[in-house]
C-alpha angles and dihedrals in degrees: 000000000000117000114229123203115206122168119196089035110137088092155007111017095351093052094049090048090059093051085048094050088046094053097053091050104259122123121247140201111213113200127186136158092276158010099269101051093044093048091051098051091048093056087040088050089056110195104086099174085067098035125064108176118210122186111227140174099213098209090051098078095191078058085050091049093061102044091062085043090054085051101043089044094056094034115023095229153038114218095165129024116175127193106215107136110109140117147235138258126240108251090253143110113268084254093071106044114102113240085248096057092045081051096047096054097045083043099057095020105051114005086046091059097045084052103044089050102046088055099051088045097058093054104038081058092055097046104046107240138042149117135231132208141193135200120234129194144157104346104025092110093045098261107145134193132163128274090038107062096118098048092041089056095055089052093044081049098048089057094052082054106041084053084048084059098039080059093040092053106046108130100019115095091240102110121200138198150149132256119207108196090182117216110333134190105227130183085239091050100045105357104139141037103263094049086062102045085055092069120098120236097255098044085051075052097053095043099053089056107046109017124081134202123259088247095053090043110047099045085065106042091045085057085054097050098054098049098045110105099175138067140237085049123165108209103188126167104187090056116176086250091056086044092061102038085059091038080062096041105041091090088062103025124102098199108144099185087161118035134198 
């Protein structure tokens, strides 16, 4: 039974990652800003004697300490820890972003990550044996657009640093790797009714071409996760090749991955 570490995982992708590991038999620890959040995700994961739920600040590293304590002392062990918490950016310029949202990304995004990682190094060293993961996004491969040039610069960031680990590593027997979840649509993201009427016609379009839901995304990538043996992988569902192949068919598809 392997023990999987996700933070930032009471809702959107963690949380459907935690369903997928559970379902496959491993234990997992699920981490989120409170309690409550953690608590409710426990009871709505419904197998406690797999699951132990930890609350954790990501950019606060003594909060990331505990969180793999909590796990290691349930479970003896971490074999996958996976830093997925983050946030968005409002769809605005970087003028208009207030200096607390700008915080609050690099915050989550990027400081998050570095702390996350640096913790689970340091035990998976310790231990023998591990894998970390990190979570890329809009802006990992260098593409750029505006209204996203904070949070893409925390995800173009994270890959210069994951590859900063898969050098550090070599020789150790810590693997690490990537996970590309592609574009999700997330409760967080378009959650309610009026998230998605504020969409225009042509980005709905878009979405229902190229964007998938939580439950068709995480199976997949949890599958990925637990057959890969090497480090420095790049686990990516919305591959170029995917892109195209959707690109071809969207004049005949009927996929509706966002509705009215």
């Amino acid at each position: 039974m392997k023990v999987i570490v996700i933070t930032g995982s009471t809702r959107g992708i963690g949380l459907g990652l935690a369903k997928a590991f559970l379902e496959r038999g491993c234990a997992v620890a699920v981490s989120g800003r409170t309690q409550a959040s953690v608590d409710k995700t426990v009871v709505e994961l419904g197998t406690p004697e797999r699951v132990v739920g930890h609350p954790c600040d990501v950019a606060d590293v003594a909060q990331v300490q505990a969180l793999w304590d909590a796990t290691t002392a349930r479970f003896g062990r971490v074999d996958v820890w996976i830093n997925n918490a983050g946030v968005g950016q409002r769809p605005v310029n970087f003028v208009d972003l207030t200096a607390e949202e700008v915080r609050v990304i690099l915050d989550s995004n990027l400081l998050g990550c570095l702390y996350g990682s640096q913790v689970a190094l340091r035990g998976m060293l310790v231990q023998g044996s591990g894998q970390l993961y990190n979570m890329e996004g809009y802006g990992s491969d260098g593409s750029i657009r505006a209204a996203m040039g904070v949070y893409g610069t925390t995800k173009r960031g994270l890959r210069y640093f994951t590859q900063s680990l898969v050098v550090e590593t070599k020789g150790t027997p810590v693997q690490i790797g990537t996970l590309g979840p592609g574009i999700v649509v997330t409760e967080g993201r378009l959650g309610s009714d009026t998230a998605r009427a504020e969409l225009s016609e042509s980005t709905k379009r878009m979405l229902n071409i190229m964007a998938d839901r939580v439950e068709t995304v995480t199976p997949w990538l949890a599958d990925q996760v637990l057959a890969n043996k090497k480090t420095n992988a790049h686990i990516e569902w919305l591959t170029h090749a995917k892109i195209l192949a959707r690109l071809i068919s969207a004049p005949f598809s009927k996929r509706a991955v966002v509705t009215p």
